[in-house]
C-alpha positions as CSV (number, residue, x, y, z in Angstrom):
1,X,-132.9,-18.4,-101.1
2,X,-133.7,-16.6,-97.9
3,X,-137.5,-16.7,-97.1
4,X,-139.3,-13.7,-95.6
5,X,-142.4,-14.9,-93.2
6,X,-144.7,-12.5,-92.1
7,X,-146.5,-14.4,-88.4
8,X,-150.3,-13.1,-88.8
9,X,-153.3,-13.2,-86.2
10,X,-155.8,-15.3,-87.6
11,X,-158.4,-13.1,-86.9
12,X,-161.7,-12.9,-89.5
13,X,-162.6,-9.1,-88.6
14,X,-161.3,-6.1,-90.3
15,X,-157.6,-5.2,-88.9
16,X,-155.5,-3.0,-90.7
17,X,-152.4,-4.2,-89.9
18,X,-153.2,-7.3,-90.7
19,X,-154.3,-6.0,-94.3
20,X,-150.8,-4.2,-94.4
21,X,-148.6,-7.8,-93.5
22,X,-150.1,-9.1,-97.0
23,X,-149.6,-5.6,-99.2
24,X,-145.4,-5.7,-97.2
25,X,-145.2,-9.6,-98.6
26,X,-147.3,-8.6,-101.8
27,X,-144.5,-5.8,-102.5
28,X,-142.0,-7.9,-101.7
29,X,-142.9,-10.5,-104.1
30,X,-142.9,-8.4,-106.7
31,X,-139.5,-7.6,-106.2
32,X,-138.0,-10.8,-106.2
33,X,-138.1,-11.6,-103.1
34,X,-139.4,-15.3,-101.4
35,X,-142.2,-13.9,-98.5
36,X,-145.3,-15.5,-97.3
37,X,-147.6,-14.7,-94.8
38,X,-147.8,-17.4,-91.8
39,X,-151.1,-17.9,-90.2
40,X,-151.7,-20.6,-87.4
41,X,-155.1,-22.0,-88.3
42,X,-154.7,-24.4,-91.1
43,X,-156.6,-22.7,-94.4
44,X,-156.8,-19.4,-92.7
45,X,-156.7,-16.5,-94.9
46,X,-157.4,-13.3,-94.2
47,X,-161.0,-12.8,-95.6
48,X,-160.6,-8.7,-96.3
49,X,-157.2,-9.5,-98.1
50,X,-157.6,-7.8,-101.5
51,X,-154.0,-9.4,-102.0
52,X,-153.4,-12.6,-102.8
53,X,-150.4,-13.7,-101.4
54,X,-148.5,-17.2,-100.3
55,X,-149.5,-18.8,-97.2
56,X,-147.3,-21.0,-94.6
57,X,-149.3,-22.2,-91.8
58,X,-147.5,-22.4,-88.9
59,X,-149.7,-25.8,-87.2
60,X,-148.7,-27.9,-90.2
61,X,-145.1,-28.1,-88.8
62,X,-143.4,-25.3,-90.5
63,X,-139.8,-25.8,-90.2
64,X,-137.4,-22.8,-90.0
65,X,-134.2,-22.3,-91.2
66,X,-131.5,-20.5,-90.0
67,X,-131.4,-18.5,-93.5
68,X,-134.8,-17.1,-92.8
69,X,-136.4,-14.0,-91.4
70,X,-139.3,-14.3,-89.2
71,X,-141.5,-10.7,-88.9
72,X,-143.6,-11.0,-85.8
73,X,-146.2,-7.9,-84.7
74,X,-145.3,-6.5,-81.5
75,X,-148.8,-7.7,-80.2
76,X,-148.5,-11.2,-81.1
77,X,-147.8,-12.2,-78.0
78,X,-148.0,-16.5,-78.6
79,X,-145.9,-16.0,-81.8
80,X,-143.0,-14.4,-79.9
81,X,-142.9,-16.5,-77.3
82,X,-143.4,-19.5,-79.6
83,X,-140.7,-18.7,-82.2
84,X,-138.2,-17.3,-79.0
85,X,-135.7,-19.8,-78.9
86,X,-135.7,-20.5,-82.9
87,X,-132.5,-19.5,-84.7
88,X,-133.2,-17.4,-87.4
89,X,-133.0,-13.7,-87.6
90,X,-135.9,-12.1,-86.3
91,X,-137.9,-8.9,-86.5
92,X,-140.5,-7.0,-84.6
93,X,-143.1,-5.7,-86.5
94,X,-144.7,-2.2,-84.7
């Protein structure tokens, strides 16, 4: 099954988009579909979340495949450069 993964900030302040990344793999969950958020920082989890969704974290050697589809925000700046060169279908997040 094709996963959906959602590349968050880890950031502990309040951030809307953030919040909006969980309530996109929240909805997507409910309708069948395999999405996680992916946070860097092992643990992480955004703390104003009212969502509780599945989380991948990407420093505990997440491995990709080419079946998967990778939604990074257009200001994540580490995470597009980090997941550049990985062959999967990607999409930017704005």
């Amino acid at each position: 099954m094709t996963r959906i993964l959602y590349v968050s900030h880890d950031i502990a302040l309040p951030r809307g988009g953030i919040g909006v990344l969980y309530e996109h793999v929240a909805t997507l969950r409910a309708n069948g579909f395999d999405a996680y958020i992916v946070h860097g920082e092992p643990g992480f989890r955004y703390p104003f979340g009212s969502i509780d969704v599945p989380i991948l974290y990407a420093s505990e050697g997440l491995t990709l495949a080419h079946t998967d589809i990778l939604v990074v925000p257009e200001d994540h700046m580490p995470a597009i450069q980090a997941f550049r060169d990985v062959a999967c279908k990607k999409i930017l997040f704005c």
